[in-house]
N, CA, C and O atoms as a GROMACS GRO file, in nm:
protein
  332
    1UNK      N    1   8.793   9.019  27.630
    1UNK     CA    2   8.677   8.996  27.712
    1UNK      C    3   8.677   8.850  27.758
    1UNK      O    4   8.722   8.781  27.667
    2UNK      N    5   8.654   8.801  27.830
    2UNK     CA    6   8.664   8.688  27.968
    2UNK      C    7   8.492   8.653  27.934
    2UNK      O    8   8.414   8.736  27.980
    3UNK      N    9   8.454   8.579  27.885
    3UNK     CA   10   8.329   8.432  27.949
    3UNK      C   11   8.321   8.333  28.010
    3UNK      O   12   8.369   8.222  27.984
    4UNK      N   13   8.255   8.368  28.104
    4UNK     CA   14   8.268   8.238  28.180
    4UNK      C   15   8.143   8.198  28.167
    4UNK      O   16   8.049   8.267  28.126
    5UNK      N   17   8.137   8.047  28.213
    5UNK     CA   18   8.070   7.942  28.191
    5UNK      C   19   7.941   7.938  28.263
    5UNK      O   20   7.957   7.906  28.381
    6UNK      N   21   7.828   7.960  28.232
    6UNK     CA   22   7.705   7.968  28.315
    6UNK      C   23   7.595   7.837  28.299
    6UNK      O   24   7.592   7.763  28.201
    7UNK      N   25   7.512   7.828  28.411
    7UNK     CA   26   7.406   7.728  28.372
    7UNK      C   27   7.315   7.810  28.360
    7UNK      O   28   7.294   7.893  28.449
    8UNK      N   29   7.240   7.804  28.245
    8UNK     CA   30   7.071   7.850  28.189
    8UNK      C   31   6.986   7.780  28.215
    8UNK      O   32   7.006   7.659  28.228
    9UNK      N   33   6.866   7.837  28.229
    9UNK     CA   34   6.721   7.728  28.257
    9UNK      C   35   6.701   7.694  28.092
    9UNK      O   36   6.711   7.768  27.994
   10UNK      N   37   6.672   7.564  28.100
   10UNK     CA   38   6.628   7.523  27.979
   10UNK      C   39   6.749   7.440  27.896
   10UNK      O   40   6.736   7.361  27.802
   11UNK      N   41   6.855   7.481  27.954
   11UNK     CA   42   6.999   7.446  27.880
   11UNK      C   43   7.080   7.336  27.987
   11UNK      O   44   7.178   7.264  27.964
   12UNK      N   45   7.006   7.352  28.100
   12UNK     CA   46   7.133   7.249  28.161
   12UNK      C   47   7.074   7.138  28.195
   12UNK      O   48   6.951   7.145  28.193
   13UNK      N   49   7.132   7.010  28.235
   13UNK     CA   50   7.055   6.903  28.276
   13UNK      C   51   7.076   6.849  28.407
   13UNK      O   52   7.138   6.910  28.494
   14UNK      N   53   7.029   6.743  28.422
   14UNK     CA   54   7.077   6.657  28.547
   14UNK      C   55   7.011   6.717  28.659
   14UNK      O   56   6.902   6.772  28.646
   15UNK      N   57   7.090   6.705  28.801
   15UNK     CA   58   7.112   6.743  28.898
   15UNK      C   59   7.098   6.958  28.922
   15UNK      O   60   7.052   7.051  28.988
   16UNK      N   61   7.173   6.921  28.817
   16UNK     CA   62   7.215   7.158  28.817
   16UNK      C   63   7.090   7.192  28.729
   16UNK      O   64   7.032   7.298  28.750
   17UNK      N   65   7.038   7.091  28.615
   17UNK     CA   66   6.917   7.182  28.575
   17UNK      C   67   6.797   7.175  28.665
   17UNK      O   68   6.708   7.258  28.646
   18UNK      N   69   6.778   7.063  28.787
   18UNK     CA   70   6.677   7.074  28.795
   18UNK      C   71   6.670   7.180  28.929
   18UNK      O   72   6.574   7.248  28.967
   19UNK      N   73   6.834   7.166  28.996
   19UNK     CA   74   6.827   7.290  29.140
   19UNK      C   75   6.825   7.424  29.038
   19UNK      O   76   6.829   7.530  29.100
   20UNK      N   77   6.820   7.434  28.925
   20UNK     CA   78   6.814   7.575  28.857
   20UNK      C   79   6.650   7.585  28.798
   20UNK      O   80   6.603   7.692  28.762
   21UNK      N   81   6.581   7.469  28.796
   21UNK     CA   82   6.451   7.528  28.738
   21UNK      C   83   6.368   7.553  28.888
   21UNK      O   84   6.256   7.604  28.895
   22UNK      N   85   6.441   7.510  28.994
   22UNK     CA   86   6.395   7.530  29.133
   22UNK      C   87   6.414   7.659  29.182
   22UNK      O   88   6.326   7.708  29.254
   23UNK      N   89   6.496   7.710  29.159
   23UNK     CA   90   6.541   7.859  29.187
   23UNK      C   91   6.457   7.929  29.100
   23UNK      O   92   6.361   7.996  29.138
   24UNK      N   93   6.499   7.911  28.962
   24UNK     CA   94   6.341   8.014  28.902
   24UNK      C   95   6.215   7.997  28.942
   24UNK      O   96   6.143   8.096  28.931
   25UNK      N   97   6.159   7.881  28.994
   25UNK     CA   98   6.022   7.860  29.010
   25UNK      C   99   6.022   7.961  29.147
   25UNK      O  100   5.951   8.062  29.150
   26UNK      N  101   6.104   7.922  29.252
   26UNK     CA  102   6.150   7.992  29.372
   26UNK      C  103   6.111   8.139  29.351
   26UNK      O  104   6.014   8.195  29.404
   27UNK      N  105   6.201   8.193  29.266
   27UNK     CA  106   6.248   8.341  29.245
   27UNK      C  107   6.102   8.391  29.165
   27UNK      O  108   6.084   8.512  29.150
   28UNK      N  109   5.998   8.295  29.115
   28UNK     CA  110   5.906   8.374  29.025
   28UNK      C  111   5.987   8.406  28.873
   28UNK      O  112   5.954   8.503  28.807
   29UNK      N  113   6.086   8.321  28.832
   29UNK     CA  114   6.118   8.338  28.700
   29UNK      C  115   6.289   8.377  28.680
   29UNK      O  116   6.372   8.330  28.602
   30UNK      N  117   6.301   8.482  28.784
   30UNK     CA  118   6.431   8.504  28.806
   30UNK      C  119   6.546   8.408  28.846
   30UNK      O  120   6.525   8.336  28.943
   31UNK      N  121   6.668   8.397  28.782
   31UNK     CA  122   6.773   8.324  28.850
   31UNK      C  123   6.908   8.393  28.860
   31UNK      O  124   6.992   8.385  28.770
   32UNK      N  125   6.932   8.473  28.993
   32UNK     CA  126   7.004   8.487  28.984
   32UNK      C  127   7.167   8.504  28.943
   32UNK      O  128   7.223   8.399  28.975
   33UNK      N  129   7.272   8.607  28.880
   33UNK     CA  130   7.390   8.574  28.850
   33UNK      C  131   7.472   8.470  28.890
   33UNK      O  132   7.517   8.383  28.815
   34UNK      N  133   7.497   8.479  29.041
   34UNK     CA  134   7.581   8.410  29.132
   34UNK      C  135   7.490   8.249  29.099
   34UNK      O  136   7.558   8.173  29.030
   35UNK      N  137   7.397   8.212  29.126
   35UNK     CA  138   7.335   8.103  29.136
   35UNK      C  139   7.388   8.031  28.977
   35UNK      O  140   7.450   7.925  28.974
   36UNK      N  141   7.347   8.119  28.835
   36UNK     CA  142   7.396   8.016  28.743
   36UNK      C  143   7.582   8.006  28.735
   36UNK      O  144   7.641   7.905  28.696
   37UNK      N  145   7.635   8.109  28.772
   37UNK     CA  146   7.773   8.078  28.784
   37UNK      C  147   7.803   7.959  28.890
   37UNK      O  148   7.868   7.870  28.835
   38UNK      N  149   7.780   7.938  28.999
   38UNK     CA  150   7.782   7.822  29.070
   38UNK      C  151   7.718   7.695  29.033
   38UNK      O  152   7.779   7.591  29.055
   39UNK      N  153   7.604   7.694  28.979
   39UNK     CA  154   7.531   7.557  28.910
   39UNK      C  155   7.616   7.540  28.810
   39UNK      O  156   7.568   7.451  28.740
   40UNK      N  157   7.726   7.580  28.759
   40UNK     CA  158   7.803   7.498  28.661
   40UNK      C  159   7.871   7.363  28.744
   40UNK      O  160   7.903   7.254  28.697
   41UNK      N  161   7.877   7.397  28.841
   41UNK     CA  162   7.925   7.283  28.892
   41UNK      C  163   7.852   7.213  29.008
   41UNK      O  164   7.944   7.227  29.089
   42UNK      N  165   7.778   7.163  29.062
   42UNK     CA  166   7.694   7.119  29.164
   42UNK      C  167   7.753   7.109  29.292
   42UNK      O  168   7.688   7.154  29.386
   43UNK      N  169   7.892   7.045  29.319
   43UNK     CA  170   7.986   7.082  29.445
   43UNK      C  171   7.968   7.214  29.468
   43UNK      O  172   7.908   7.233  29.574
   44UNK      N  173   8.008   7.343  29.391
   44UNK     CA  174   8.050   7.459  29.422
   44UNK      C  175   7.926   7.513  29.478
   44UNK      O  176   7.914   7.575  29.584
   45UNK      N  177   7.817   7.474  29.374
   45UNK     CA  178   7.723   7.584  29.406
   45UNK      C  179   7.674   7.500  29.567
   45UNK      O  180   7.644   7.581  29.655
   46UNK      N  181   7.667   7.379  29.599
   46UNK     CA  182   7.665   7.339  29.738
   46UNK      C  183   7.721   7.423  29.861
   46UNK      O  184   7.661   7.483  29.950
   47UNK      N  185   7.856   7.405  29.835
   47UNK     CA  186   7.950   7.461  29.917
   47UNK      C  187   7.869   7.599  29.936
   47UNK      O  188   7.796   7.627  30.030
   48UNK      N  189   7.901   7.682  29.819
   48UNK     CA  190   7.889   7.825  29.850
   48UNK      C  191   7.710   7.796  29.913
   48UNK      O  192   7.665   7.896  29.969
   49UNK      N  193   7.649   7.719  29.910
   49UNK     CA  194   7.487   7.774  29.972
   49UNK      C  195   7.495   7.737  30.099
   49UNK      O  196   7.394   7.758  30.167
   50UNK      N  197   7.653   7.651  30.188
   50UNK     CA  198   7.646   7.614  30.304
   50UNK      C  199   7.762   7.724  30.380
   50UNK      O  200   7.784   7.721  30.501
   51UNK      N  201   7.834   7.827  30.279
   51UNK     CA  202   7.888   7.949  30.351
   51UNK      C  203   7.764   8.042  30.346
   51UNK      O  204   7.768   8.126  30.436
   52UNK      N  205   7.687   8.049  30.288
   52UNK     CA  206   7.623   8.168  30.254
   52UNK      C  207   7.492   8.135  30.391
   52UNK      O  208   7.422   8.216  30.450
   53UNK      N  209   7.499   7.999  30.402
   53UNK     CA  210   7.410   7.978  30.527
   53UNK      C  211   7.421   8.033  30.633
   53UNK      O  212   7.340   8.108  30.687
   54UNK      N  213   7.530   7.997  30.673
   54UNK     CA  214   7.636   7.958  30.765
   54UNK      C  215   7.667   8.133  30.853
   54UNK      O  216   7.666   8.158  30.973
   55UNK      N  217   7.695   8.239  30.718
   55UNK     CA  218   7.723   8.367  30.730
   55UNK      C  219   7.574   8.414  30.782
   55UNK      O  220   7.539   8.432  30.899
   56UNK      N  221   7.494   8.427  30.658
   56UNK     CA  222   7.395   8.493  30.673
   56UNK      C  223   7.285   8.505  30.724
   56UNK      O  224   7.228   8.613  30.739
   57UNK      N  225   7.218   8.343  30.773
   57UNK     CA  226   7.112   8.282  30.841
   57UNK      C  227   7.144   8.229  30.974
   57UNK      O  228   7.057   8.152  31.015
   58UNK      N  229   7.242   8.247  31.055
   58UNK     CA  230   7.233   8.148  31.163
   58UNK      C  231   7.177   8.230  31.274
   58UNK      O  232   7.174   8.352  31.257
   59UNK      N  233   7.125   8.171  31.405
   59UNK     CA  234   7.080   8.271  31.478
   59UNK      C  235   7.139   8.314  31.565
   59UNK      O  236   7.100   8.416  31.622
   60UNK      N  237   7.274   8.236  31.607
   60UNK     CA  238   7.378   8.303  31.711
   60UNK      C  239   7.440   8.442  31.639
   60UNK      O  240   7.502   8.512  31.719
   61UNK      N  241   7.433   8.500  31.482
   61UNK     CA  242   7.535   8.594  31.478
   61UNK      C  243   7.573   8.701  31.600
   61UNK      O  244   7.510   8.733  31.702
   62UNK      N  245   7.714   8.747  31.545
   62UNK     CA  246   7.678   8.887  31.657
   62UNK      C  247   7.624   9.019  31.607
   62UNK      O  248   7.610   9.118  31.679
   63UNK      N  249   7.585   9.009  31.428
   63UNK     CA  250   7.531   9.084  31.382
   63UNK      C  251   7.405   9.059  31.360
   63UNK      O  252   7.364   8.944  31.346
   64UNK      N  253   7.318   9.177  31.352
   64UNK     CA  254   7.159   9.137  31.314
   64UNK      C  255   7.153   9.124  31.174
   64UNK      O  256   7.267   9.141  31.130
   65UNK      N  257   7.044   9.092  31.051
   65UNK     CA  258   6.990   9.072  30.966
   65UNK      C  259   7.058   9.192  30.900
   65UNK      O  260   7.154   9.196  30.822
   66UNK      N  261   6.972   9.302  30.959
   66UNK     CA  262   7.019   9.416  30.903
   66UNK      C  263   7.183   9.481  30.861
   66UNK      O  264   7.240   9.535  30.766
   67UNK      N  265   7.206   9.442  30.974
   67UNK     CA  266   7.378   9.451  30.948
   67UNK      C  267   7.440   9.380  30.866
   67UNK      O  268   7.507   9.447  30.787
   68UNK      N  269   7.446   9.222  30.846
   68UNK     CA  270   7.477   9.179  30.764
   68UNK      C  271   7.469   9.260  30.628
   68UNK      O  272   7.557   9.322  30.568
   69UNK      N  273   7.304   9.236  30.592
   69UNK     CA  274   7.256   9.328  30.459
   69UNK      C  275   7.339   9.434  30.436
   69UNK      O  276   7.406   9.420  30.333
   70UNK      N  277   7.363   9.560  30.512
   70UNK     CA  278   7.444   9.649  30.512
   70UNK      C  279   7.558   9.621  30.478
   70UNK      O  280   7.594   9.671  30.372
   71UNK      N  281   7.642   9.549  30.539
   71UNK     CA  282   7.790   9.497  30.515
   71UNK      C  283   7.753   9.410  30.394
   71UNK      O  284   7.861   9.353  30.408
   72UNK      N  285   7.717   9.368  30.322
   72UNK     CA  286   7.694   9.311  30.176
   72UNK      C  287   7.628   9.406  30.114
   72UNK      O  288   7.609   9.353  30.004
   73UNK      N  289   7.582   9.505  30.109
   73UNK     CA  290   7.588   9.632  30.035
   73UNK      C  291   7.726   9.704  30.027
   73UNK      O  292   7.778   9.702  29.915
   74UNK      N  293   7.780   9.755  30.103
   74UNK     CA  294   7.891   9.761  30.139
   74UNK      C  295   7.986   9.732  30.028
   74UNK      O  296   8.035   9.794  29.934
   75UNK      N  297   7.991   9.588  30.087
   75UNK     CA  298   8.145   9.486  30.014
   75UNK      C  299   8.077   9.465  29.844
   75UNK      O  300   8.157   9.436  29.756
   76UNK      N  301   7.958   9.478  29.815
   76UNK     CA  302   7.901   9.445  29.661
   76UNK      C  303   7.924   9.604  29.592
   76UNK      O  304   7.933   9.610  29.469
   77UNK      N  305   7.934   9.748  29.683
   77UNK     CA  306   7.968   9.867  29.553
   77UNK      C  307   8.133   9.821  29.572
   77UNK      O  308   8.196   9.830  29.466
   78UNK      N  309   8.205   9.779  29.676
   78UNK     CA  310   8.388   9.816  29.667
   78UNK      C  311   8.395   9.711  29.564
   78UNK      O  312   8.469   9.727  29.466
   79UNK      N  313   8.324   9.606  29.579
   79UNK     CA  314   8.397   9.540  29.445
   79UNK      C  315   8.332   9.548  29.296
   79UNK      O  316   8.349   9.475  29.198
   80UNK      N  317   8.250   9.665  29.317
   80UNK     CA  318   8.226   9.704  29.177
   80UNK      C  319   8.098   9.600  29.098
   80UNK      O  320   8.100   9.582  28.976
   81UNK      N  321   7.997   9.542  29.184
   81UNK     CA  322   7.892   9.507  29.136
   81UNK      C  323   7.754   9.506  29.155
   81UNK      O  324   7.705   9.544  29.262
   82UNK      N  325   7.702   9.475  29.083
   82UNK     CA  326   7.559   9.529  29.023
   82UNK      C  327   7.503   9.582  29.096
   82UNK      O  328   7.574   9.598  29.196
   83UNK      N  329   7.390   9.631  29.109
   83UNK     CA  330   7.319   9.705  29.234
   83UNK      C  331   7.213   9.568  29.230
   83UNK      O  332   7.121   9.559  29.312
   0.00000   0.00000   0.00000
C-alpha cells in the first residue's frame, strides 16, 4: 500500500496551513482530496489552481460550464475516482 503525503487542517503550518484553513472555512468545513495533496507543497498546489483556472473558468472557452463538468465526470469514472 502507497501513502502519500497530505496537508491536514490543524497539522500544517505556515503559508499551506493557513491556504488550508481557508479552503475549509471556504468549503464550510470540507477540504477537499486534491487540495490537501497539493498543499504539501505550496508551488504545486499554486500551479495546479492556475491550470485548473485557466481550463475551467475562463470566458473565451469553446466549451460551456456544462461541458467542461461533463468531460470531468467523464475523465474522473475512466480513471477510477471517487464520485
Amino acid at each position: 500500500m502507497v501513502r502519500l503525503l497530505t496537508a491536514e487542517p490543524g497539522m500544517t503550518r505556515g503559508l499551506a496551513g493557513a491556504l488550508l484553513r481557508y479552503v475549509q472555512w471556504r468549503q464550510k468545513g470540507y477540504v477537499p482530496g486534491i487540495t490537501r495533496l497539493a498543499l504539501v507543497d505550496v508551488q504545486i498546489a499554486l500551479a495546479m489552481n492556475a491550470i485548473y483556472n485557466r481550463l475551467q473558468l475562463r470566458n473565451n472557452s469553446p466549451l460551456t460550464r456544462l461541458q467542461r463538468e461533463m468531460l470531468a465526470t467523464v475523465v474522473n469514472g475512466a480513471i477510477g475516482g471517487a464520485p
